[in-house]
N, C-alpha and C positions, 0 to 999 in steps of 0.2 A: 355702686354696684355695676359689673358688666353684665351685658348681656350674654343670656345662652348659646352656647356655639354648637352647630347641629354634629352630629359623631360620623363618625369613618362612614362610606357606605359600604362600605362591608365588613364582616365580623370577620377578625382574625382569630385562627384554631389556638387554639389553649396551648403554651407552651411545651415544649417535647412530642408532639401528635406530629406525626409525619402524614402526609397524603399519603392516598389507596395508589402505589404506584406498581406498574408489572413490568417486568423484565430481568435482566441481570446486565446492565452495561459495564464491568469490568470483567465478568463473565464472557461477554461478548466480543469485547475487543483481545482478549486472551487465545479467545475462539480462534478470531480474526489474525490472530498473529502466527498460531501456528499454523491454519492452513495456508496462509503466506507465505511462509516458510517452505512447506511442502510444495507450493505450486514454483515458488523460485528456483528450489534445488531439481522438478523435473524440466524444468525451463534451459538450466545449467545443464541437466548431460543431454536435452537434445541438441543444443549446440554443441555441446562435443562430442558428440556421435554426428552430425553433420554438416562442421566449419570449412571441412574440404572443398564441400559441393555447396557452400552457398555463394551467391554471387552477393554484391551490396543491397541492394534491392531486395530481396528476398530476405536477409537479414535483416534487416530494418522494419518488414514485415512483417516479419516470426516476432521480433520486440514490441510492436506495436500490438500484436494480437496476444503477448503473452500479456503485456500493461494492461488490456481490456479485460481477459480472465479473472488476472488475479484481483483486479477491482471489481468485477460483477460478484465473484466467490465471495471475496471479502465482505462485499456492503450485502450481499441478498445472508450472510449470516449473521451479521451484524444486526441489519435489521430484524431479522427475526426474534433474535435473541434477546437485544437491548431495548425491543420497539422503538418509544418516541423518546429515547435520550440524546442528547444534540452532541454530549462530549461523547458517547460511543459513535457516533457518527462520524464525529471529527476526527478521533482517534482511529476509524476504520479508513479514513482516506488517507492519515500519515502512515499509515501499515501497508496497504495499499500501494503505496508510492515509492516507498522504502523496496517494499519485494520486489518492484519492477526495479530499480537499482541493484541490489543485491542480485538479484538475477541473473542481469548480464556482469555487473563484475566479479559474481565466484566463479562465473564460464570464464574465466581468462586463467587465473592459475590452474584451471583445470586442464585448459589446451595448453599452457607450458606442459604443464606435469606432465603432458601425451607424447607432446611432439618432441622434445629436448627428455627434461628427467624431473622428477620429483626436486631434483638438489638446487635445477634452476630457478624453481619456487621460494625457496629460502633465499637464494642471492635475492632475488629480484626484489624480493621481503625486507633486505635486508639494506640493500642501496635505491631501493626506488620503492618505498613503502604503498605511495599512492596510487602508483601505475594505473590500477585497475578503473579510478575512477578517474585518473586523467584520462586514459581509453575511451572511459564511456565519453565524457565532455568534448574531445575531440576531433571532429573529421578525419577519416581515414584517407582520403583524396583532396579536399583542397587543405589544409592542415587548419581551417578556421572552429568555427565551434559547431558540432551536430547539433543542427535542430532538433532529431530528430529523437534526441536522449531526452531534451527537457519535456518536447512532447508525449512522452509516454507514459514520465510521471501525471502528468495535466491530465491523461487518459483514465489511467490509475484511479487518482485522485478521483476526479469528476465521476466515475462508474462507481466506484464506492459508496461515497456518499450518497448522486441518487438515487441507488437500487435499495440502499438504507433507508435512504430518507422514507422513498413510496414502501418497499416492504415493513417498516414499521410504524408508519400511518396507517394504514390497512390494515394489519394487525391489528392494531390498537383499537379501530374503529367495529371488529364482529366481537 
């Protein structure tokens, strides 16, 4: 005979019972995607309402404060919404990241279409598909790579998730 072996310390819930859990994280990150969207495409005509008048500096700073936005918007809805789900989180800082990309490269066939013609958008669509994200990847003055593109996503990202993270901790805890 063996001896008695002591049981789990803890009772596991009866098959098919889900925990008491609140929020809607595919809800949330849905949320998350369209207003991303919307912050990218106004993001897109303030640069082409005013590519004229920026100097480098100042574009790089309109990009960096648009990457902050749209990551604050993103993760304080996400977390509201999804509270303490880690993949709405995660998923609101690849949303996040993404609009700040999208952002600046829809504002590029935008200012073709302005400056030349809609038809030059198709060429360039047509023989140089990437353009827009080469643009974003690469320095406009010394031809090496912008830092200052990957940093935005980093922005993005990192504002999303921890405005997520604290707003639905918080949440979750009243």
């Amino acid at each position: 005979m063996y001896p008695m072996q002591p049981g789990p310390p803890f009772q596991a819930p009866p098959f098919g019972q889900q925990p008491n859990a609140s929020g809607h994280p595919v809800g949330a990150v849905l949320l998350g995607f369209f207003v991303s969207v919307v912050v990218s495409l106004l993001y897109s005509g303030l640069v082409l309402a005013t590519y004229k008048d920026l100097s480098l500096t100042a574009a790089n700073t309109l990009y960096l404060a648009h990457a902050l936005l749209n990551g604050v918007i993103v993760g304080a809805l996400v977390g509201s919404v999804a509270h303490r789900s880690n993949g709405a989180q995660i998923g609101g800082a690849v949303i996040a990241a993404l609009g700040a990309f999208f952002g600046y490269a829809n504002a590029l066939p935008l200012i073709i279409a302005e400056s030349q013609s809609p038809t030059a958008v198709w060429d360039m669509f047509e023989y140089e598909p990437f353009f827009p994200a080469k643009a974003w990847w690469n320095d406009q003055t010394g031809g090496g790579v912008d830092w200052f593109s990957p940093l935005g996503l980093v922005v993005a990202a990192a504002a999303a998730w921890g405005l997520a993270y604290v707003v639905g901790n918080k949440r979750r805890q009243v």
